[in-house]
C-alpha positions as CSV (number, residue, x, y, z in Angstrom):
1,X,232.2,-15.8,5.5
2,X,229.3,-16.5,8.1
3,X,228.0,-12.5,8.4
4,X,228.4,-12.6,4.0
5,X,226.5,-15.5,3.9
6,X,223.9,-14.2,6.0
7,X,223.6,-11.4,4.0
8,X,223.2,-13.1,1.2
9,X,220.5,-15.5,2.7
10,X,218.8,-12.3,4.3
11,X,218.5,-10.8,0.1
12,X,217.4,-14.3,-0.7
13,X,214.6,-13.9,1.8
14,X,213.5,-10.6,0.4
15,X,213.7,-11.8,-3.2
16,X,211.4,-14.6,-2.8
17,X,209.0,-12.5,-0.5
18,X,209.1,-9.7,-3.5
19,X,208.4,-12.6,-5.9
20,X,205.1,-13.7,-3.8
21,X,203.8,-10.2,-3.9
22,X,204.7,-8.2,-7.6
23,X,205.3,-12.0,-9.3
24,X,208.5,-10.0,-11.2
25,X,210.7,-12.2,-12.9
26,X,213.8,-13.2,-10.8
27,X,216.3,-11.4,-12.8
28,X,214.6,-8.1,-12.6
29,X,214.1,-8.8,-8.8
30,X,218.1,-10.0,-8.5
31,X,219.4,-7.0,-10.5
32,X,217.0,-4.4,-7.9
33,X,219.1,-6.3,-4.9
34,X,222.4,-6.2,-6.5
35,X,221.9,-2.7,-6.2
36,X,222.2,-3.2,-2.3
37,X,224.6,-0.8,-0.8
38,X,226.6,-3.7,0.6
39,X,225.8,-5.9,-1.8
40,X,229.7,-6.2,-2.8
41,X,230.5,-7.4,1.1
42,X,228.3,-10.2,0.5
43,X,228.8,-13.9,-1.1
44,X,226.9,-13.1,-4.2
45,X,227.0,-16.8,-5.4
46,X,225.3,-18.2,-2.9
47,X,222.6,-15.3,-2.9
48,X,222.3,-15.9,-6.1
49,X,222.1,-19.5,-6.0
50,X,219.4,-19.5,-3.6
51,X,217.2,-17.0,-5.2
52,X,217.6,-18.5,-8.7
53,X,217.5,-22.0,-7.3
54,X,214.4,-21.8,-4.7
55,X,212.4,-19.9,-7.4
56,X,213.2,-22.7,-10.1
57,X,213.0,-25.5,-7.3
58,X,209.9,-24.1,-5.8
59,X,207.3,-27.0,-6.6
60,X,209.9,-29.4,-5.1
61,X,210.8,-27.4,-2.0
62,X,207.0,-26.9,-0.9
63,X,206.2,-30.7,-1.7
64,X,209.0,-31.3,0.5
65,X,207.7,-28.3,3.0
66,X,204.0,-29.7,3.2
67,X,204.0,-32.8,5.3
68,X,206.0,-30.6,8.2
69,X,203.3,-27.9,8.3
70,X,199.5,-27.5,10.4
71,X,198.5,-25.9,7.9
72,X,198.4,-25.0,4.1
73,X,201.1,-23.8,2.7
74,X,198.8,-20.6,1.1
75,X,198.2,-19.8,4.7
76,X,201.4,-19.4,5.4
77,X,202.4,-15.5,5.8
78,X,204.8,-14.2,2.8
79,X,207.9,-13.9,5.5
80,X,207.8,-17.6,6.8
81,X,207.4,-18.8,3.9
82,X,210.1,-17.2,1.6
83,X,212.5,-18.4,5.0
84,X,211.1,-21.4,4.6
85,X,211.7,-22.0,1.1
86,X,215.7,-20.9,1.2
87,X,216.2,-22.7,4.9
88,X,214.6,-26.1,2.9
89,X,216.7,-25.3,-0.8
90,X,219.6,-25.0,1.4
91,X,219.0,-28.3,3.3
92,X,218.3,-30.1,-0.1
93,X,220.9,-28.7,-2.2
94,X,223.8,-27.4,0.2
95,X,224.5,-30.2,2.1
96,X,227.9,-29.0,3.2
97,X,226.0,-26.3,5.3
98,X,225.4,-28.1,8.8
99,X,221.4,-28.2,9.4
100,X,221.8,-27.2,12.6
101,X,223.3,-23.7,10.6
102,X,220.4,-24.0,8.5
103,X,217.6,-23.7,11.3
104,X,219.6,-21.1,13.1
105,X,220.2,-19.0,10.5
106,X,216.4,-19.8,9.5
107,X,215.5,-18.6,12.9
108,X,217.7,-15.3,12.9
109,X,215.6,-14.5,9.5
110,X,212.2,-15.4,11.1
111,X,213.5,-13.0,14.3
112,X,214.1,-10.2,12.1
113,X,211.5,-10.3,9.1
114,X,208.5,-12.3,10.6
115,X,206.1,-11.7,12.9
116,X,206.5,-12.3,17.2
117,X,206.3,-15.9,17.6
118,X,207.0,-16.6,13.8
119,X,210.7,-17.9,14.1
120,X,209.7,-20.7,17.3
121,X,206.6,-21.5,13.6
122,X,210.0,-21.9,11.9
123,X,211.9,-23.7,14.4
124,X,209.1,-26.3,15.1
125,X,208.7,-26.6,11.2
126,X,212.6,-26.8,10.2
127,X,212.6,-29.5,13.2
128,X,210.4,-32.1,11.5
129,X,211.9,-31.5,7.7
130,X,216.1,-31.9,9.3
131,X,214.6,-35.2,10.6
132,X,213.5,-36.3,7.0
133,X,216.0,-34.7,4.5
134,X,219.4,-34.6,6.7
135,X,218.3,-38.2,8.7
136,X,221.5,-39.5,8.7
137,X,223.0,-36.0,9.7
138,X,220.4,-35.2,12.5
139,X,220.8,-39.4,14.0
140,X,224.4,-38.8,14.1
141,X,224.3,-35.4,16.2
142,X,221.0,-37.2,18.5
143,X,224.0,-40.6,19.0
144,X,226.9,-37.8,19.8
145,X,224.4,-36.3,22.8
């Protein structure tokens, strides 16, 4: 379930960054990655939940985003901030995921689509909003240590 669900966060990251640049609806842009060769190995659901969910969410999410960032959210680049925006749906609406899961698998996207030293911009960012939205989850790990 982990790799599919990486997968399916990796097409959620590629929706949203499609989405930034053409501005195509996110049906059209879900139906062009359901055409993924191994889009069937995948957890479709919860690609699709993401992608329909960050793009209807989106006003919440960067609100949400904002206060953790040095800078505007515009000035983000179009790969940090489409990881951005499924790492922080995910920690608002999938709180069965463990936010430590959520930043590394935040990270692993950052690594792979972003620039050099985008995914420790990630990190640094996913750091301060686990501290606000999963406070109760992140005090418990920091008591355990």
């Amino acid at each position: 379930m982990k790799k599919n669900r990486r997968k399916a966060r990796e097409l959620a990251v590629q929706g949203l960054y499609q989405r930034q640049l053409t501005g195509d609806p996110v049906e059209t842009i879900e139906a062009q990655l359901r055409e993924h060769e191994e889009f069937e190995k995948i957890d479709g659901a919860h690609f699709s939940d993401i992608l329909h969910g960050a793009v209807k969410d989106v006003s919440n999410l960067e609100s949400k985003l904002q206060p953790c960032l040095d800078r505007p959210l515009a000035d983000l680049s179009p790969v940090e901030r489409s990881v951005l925006l499924v790492a922080t749906y995910e920690f608002v609406h999938h709180m069965e995921i463990p936010y430590r899961v959520v930043i590394n698998e935040a990270i692993e996207l950052a690594k792979s689509f972003g620039g050099t030293d985008g995914y420790k911009y990630v990190n640094g960012v996913l750091d301060k909003l686990a501290v606000i939205e999963r406070a109760v989850e992140v005090n418990s790990a920091k008591a355990k240590q």
